[in-house]
N, C-alpha and C positions, 0 to 999 in steps of 0.2 A: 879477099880483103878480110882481113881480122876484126872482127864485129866488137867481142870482151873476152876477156880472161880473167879469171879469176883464181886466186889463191884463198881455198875455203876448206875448214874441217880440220886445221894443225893442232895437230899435241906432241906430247914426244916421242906417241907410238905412232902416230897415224899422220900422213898429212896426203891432202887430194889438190889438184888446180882443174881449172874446169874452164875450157875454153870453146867458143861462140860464134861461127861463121855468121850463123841466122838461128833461125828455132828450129828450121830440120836439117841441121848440120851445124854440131858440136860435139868435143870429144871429151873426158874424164881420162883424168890421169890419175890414180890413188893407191897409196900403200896403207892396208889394212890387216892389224894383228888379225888371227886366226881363232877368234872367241866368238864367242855366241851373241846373235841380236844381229840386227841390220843397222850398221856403220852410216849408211850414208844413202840417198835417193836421189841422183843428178837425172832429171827429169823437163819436158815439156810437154806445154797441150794447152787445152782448152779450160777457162773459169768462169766462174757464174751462168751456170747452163739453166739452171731453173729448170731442172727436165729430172724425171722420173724414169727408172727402168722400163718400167710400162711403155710409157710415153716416146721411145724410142724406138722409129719405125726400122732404121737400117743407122750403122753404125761402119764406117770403112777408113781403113788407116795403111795403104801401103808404107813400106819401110826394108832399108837395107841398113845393115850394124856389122861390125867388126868386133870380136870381142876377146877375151884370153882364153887358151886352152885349158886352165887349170883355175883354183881357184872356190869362193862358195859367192856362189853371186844368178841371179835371175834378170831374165828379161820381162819386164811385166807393163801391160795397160791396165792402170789403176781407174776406175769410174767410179767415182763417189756421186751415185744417183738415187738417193740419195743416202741407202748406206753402199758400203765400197763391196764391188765386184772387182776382182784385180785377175786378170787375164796374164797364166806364165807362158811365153814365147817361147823362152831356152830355161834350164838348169844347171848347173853345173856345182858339186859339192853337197854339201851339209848344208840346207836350208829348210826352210817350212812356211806355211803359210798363215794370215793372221786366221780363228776360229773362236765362235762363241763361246766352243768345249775342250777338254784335254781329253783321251782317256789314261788310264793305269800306269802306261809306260811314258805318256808325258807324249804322244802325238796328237794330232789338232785331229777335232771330228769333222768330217764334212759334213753340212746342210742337207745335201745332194752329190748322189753318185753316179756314175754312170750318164752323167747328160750327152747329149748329141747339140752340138750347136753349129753349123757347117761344115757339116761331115766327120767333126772330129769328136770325139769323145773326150767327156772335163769330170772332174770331181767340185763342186761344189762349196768353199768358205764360207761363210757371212761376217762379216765385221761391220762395223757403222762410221760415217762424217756425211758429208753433201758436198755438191756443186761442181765438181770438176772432172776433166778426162785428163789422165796422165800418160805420157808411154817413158821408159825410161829402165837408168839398171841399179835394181836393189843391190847392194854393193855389202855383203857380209866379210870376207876375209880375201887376203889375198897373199898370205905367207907371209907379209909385212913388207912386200918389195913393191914397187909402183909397177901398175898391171892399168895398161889404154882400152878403156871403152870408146866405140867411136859411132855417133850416128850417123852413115852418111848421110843418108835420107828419111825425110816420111813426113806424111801429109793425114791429115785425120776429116773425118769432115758427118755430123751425127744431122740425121735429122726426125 
């Protein structure tokens, strides 16, 4: 059953619809020029957590997604706890992540390198807001053709 659909984000370069089974299953349909900056964040999760990174004993979010072969776009869970930790699942293209610094060539510094957090190894950002857990796809280019993000699944649950 078809939950919402929506038609969000049209100009005369770009136009995305965004449609809504439930909250862990919804798909992004969008065609985005191939310039710099992140176009668009079709996302879900959790708000008003009133929680602290600290403050956060276990944090678990299975998920399954379908997404394009090509492309500049990321898979990321965004936690703004209460400044934003944003966690990349996939890659794909020409992206970067937010940073409090540049250096010389215009790459973001990391905070922290080399982290271990569940066996995998991360690099570190820091950027700032509060309150919420996001999972979703940071949407930078896509040749300008419409290109389906699709969540089948995923369930989030922090305590």
């Amino acid at each position: 059953m078809l939950y919402k659909k929506y038609l969000i984000g049209t100009s005369a370069t770009n136009t995305q619809t965004l449609t809504a089974w439930s909250y862990s299953n919804w798909n992004v349909v969008s065609a985005q020029p191939n310039t710099s900056g992140v176009k668009s964040y079709p996302n879900s999760g959790l708000s008003n957590l009133n929680m602290t990174i600290s403050g956060i004993n276990s944090l678990t979010s299975p998920f399954n997604i379908t997404v394009p072969s090509s492309g500049n776009w990321e898979v990321a869970f965004d936690l703004w706890i209460p400044t934003e930790v944003m966690v990349w699942m996939y890659v794909s293209g020409n992206v970067g992540p937010i940073a409090e610094g540049w250096d010389s060539n215009g790459n973001p510094i990391p905070s922290a390198t080399n982290v271990t957090v569940g066996g995998y190894t991360w690099n570190v950002y820091h950027g700032g807001k509060c309150g919420a857990i996001q999972f979703g796809f940071e949407i930078s280019g896509t040749g300008g053709v419409p290109e389906t993000f699709t969540c089948n699944n995923f369930s989030m649950s922090a305590q």
